[in-house]
Short mmCIF file of the C-alpha atoms (twelve columns), coordinates in Angstrom:
data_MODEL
# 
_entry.id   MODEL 
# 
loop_
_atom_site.group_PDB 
_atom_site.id 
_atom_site.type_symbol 
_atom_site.label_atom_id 
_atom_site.label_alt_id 
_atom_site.label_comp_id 
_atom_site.label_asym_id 
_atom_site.label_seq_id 
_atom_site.Cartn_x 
_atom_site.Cartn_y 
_atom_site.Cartn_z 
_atom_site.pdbx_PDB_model_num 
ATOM 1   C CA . UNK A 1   30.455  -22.270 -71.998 1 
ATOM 2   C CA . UNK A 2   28.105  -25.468 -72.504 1 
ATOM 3   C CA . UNK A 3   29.204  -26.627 -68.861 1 
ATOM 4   C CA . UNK A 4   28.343  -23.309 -67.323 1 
ATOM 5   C CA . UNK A 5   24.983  -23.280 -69.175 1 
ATOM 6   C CA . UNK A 6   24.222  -26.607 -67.874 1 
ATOM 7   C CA . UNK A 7   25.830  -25.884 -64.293 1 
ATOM 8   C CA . UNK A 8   22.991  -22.687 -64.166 1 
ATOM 9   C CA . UNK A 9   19.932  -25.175 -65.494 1 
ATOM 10  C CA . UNK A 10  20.586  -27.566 -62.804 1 
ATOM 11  C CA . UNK A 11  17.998  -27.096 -59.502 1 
ATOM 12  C CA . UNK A 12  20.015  -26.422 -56.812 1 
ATOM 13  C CA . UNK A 13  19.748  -27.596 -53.821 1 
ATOM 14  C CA . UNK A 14  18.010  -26.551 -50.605 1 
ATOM 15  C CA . UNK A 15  19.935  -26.471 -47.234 1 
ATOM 16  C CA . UNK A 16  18.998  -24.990 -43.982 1 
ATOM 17  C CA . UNK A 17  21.814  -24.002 -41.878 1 
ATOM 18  C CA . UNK A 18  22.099  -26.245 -38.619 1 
ATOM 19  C CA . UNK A 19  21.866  -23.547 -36.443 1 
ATOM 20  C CA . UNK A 20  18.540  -21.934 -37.976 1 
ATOM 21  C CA . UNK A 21  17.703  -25.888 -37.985 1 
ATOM 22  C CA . UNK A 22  17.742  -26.160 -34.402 1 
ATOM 23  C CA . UNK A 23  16.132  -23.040 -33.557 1 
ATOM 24  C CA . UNK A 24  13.111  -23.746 -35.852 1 
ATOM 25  C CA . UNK A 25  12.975  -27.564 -34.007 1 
ATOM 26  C CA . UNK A 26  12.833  -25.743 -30.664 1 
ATOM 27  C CA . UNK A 27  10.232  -23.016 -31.740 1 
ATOM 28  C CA . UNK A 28  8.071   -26.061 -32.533 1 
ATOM 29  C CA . UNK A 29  8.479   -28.155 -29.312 1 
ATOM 30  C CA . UNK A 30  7.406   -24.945 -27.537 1 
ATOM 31  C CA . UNK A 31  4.395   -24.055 -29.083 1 
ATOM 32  C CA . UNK A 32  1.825   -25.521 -27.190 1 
ATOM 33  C CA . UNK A 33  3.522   -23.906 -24.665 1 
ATOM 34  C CA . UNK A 34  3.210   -20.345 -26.593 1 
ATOM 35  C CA . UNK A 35  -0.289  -20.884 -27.089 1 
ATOM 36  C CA . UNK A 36  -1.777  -21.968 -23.459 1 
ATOM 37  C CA . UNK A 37  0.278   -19.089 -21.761 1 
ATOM 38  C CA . UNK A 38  -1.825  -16.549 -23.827 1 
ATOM 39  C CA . UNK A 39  -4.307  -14.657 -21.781 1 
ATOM 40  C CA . UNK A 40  -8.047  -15.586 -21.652 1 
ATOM 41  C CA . UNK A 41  -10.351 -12.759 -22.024 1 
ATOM 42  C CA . UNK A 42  -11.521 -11.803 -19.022 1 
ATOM 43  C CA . UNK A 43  -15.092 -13.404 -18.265 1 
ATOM 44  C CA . UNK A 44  -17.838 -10.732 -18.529 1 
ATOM 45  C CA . UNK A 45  -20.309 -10.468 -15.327 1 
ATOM 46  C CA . UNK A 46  -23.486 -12.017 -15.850 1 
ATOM 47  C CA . UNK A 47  -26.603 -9.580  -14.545 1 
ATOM 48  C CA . UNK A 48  -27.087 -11.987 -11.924 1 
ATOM 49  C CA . UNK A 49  -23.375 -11.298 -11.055 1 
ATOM 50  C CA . UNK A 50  -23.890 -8.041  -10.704 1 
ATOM 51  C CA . UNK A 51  -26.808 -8.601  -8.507  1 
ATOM 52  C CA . UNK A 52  -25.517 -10.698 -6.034  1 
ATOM 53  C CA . UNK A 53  -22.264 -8.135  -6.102  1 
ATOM 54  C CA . UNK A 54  -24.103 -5.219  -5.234  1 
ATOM 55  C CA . UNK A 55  -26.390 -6.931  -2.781  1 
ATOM 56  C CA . UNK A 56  -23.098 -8.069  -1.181  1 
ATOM 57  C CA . UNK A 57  -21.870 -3.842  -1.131  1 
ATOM 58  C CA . UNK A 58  -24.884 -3.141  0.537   1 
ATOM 59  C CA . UNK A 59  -24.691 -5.987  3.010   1 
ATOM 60  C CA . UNK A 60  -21.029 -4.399  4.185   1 
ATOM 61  C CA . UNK A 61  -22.368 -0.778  3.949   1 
ATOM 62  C CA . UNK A 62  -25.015 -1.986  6.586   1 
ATOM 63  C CA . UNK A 63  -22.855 -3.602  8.792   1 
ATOM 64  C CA . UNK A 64  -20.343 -0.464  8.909   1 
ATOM 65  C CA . UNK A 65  -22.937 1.573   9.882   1 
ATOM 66  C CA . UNK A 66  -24.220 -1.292  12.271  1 
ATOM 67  C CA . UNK A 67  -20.844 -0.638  14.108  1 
ATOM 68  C CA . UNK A 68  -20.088 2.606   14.438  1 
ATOM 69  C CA . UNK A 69  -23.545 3.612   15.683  1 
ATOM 70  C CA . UNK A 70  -23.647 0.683   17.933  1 
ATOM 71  C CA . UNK A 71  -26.949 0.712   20.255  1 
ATOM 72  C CA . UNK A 72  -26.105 0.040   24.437  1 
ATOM 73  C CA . UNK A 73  -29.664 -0.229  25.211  1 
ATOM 74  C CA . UNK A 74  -32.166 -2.766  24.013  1 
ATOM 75  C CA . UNK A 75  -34.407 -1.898  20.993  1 
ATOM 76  C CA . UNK A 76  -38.072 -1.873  21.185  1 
ATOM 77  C CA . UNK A 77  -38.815 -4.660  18.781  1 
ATOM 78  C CA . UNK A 78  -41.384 -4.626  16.334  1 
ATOM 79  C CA . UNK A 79  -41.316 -1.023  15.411  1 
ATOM 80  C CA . UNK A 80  -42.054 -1.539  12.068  1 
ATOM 81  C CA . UNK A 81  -44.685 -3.803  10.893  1 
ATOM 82  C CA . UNK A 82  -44.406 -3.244  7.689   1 
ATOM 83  C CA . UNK A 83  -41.410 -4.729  6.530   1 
ATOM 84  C CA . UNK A 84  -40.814 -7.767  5.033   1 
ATOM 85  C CA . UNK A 85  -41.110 -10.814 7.231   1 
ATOM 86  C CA . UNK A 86  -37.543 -12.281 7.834   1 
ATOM 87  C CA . UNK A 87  -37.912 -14.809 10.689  1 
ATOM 88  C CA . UNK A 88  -39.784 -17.053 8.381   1 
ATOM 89  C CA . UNK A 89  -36.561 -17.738 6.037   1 
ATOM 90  C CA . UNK A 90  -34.503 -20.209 6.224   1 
ATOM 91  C CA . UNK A 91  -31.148 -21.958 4.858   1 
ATOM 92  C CA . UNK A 92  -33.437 -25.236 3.897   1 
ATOM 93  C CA . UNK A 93  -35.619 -22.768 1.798   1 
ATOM 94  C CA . UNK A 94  -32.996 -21.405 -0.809  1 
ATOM 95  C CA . UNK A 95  -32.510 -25.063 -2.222  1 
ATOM 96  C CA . UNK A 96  -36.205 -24.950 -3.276  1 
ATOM 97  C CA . UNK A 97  -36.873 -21.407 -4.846  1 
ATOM 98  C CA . UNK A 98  -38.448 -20.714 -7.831  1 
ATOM 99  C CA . UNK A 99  -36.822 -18.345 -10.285 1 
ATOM 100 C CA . UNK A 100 -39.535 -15.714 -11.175 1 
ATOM 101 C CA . UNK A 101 -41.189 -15.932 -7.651  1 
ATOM 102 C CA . UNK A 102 -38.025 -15.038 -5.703  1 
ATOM 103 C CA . UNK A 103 -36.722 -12.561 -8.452  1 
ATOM 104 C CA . UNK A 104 -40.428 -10.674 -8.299  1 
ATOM 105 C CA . UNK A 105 -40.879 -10.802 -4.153  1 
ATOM 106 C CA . UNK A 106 -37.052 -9.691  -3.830  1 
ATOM 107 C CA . UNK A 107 -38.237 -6.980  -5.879  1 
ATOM 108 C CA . UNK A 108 -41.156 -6.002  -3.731  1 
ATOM 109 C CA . UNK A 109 -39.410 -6.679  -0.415  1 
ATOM 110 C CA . UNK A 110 -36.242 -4.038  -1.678  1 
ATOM 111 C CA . UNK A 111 -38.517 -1.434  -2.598  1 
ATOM 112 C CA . UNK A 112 -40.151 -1.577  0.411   1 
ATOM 113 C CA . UNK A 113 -37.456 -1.438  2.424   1 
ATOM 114 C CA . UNK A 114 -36.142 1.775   0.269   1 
ATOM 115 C CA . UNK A 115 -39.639 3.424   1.238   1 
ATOM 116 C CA . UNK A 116 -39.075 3.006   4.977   1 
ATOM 117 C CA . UNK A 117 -35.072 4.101   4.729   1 
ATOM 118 C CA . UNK A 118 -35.877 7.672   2.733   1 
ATOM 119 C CA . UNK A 119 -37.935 8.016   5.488   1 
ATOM 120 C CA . UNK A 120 -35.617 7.300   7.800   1 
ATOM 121 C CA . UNK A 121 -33.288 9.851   5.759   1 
ATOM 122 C CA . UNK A 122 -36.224 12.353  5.990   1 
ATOM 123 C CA . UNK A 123 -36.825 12.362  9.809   1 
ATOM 124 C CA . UNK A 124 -32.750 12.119  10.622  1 
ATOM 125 C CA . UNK A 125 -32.188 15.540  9.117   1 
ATOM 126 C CA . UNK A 126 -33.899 17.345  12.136  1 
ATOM 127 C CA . UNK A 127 -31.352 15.629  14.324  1 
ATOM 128 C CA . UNK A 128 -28.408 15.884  12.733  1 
ATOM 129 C CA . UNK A 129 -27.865 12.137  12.927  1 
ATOM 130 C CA . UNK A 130 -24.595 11.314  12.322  1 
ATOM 131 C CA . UNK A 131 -25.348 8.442   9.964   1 
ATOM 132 C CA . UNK A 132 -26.859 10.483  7.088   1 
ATOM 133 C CA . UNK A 133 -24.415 10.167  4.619   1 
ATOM 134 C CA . UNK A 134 -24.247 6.795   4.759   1 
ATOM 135 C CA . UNK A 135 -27.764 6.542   4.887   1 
ATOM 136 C CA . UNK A 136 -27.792 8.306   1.453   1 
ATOM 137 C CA . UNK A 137 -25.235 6.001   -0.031  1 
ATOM 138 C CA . UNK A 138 -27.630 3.244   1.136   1 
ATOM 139 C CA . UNK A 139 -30.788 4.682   -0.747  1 
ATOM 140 C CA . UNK A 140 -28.455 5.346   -4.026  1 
ATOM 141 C CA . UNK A 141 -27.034 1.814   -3.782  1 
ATOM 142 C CA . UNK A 142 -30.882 0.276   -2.836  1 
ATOM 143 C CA . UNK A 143 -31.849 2.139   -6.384  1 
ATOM 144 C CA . UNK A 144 -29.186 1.250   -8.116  1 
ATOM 145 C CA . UNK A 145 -29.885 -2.509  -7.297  1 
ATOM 146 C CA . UNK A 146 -33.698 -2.350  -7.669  1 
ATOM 147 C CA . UNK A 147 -33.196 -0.974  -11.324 1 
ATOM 148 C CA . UNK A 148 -30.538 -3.691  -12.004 1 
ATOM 149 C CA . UNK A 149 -33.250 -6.089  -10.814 1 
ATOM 150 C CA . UNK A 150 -35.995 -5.092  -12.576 1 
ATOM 151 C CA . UNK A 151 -34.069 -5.588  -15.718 1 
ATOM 152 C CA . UNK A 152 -33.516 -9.006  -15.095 1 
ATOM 153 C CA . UNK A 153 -36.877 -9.612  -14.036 1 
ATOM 154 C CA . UNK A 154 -37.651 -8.198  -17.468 1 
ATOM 155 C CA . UNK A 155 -35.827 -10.896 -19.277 1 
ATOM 156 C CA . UNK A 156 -37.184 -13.490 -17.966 1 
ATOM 157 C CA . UNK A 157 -41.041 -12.567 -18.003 1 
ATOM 158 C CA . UNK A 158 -41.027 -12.164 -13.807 1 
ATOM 159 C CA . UNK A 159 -44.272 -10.422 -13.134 1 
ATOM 160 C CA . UNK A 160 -43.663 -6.967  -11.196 1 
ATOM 161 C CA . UNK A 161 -45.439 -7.089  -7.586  1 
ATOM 162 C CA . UNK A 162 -47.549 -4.558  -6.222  1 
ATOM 163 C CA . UNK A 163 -48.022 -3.848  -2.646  1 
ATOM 164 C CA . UNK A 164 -49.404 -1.248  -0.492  1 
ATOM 165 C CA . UNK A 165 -47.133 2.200   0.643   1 
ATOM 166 C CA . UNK A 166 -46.695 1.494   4.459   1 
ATOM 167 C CA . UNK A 167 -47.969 4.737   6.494   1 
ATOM 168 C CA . UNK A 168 -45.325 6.105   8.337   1 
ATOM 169 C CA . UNK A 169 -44.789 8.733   11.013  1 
ATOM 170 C CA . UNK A 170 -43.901 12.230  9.398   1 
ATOM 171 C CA . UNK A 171 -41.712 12.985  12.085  1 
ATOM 172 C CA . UNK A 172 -39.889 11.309  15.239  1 
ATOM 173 C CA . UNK A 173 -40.096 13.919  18.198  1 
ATOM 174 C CA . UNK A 174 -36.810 12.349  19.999  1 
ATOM 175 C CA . UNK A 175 -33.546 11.776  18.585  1 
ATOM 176 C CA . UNK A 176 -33.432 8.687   20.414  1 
ATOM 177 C CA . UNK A 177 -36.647 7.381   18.647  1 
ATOM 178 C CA . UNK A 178 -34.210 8.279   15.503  1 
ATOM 179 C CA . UNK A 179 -31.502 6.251   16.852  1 
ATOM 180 C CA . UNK A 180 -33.764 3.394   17.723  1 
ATOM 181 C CA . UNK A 181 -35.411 3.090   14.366  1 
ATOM 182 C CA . UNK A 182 -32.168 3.478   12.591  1 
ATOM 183 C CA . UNK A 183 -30.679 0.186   14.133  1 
ATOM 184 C CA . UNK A 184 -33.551 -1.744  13.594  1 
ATOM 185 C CA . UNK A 185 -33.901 -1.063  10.463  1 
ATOM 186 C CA . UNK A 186 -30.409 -2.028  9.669   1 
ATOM 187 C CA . UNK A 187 -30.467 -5.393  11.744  1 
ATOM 188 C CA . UNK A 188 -33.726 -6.306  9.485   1 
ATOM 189 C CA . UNK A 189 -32.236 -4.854  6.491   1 
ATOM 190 C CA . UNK A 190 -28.664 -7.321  6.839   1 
ATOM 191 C CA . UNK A 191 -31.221 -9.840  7.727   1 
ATOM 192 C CA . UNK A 192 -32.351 -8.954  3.848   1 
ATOM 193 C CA . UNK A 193 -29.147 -8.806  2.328   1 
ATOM 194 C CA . UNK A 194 -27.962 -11.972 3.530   1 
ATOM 195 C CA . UNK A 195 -31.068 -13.879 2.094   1 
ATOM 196 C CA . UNK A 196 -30.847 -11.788 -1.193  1 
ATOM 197 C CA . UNK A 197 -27.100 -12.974 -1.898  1 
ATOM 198 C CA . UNK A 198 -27.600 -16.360 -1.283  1 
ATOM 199 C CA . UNK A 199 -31.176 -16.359 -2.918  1 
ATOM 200 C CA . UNK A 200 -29.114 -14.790 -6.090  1 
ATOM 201 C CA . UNK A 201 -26.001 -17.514 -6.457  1 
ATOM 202 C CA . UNK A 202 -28.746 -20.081 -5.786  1 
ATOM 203 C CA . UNK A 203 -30.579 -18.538 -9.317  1 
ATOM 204 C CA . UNK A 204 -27.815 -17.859 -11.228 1 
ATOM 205 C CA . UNK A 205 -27.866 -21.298 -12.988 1 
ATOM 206 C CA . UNK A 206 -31.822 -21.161 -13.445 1 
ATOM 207 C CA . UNK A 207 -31.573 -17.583 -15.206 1 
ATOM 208 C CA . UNK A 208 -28.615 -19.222 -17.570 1 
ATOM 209 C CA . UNK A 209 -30.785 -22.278 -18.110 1 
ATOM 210 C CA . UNK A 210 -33.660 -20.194 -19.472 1 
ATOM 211 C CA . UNK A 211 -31.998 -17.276 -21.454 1 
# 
């Protein structure tokens, strides 16, 4: 009875099975492996992002309807005066902008070019031109980007520009005045886009630096 008593008070001792041994030896070697294969949240899109996204939809949207309406004939040039002036851009010029400058004037120059393709919208529906829906997505997509815009011009203190409504005709009597206003309107208007996309990756690390 004494022995068993003593037997019972004695700690006994504890020992892992080999097996469990070894499995707990490997779990540990392959942790680090465990814990780099676990996803990464998924990055979420900056505004500028966004900007230089859409401005990129809109670029392709363009050039669709740049193809399947394709112009034979040579377009009068210089139809509209009013648009933003595009020839005077250049590659060399993105490495210097200025954040609030470009953000405001890219602001101005889309708006304006919205103004001039409602219109465009407007006098098309007397001719049935076969572009209109398109040229609606366009106009909902321009919107869409110049709100987005203005936002981010908000954040950053970029002063809003103000310029003039260009006067345009209230109708085109021909639908081949239609036809010729719609392409160059959409060659100026990829000339845009192009500028705008690049203007926007160029910014992105100026907007960062200041929010």
């Amino acid at each position: 009875m004494t022995l068993t008593l003593k037997l019972l008070r004695k700690p006994l001792p504890m020992l892992l099975d080999s097996s469990s041994s070894l499995l707990f030896s490997l779990l540990l070697a392959h942790l680090p492996v465990f814990t780099s294969a676990s996803p990464v949240p998924p990055r979420r899109p900056t505004d500028m992002d966004k900007l230089s996204n859409q401005t990129k939809n809109l670029m392709k949207l363009t050039q669709e309807l740049l193809r399947e309406h394709a112009f034979d004939s040579d377009v009068e040039p210089h139809r509209f005066r009013s648009l933003p002036e595009m020839s005077n851009r250049s590659a060399n010029d993105l490495t210097n902008l200025e954040l609030k400058p470009t953000l405001s004037q890219l602001h101005a120059d889309l708006k304006l070019y919205e103004h001039h393709f409602e219109w465009l919208n407007r006098v098309s529906k007397k001719h049935h031109h076969p572009a209109l829906p398109k040229l609606v997505e366009m106009i909902r997509e321009m919107k869409s980007l110049s709100n987005l815009l203005h936002r981010q011009m908000l954040r950053v203190e970029a002063p809003r520009l103000t310029q003039a409504t260009p006067s345009l005709p209230p109708h085109l009597p021909f639908q081949f005045d239609v036809l010729q206003s719609t392409h160059e309107l959409l060659q100026h208007f990829k000339l845009f886009c192009d500028w705008a996309y690049r203007a926007f990756l160029i910014l992105k690390p100026k907007v960062t630096a200041v929010q």
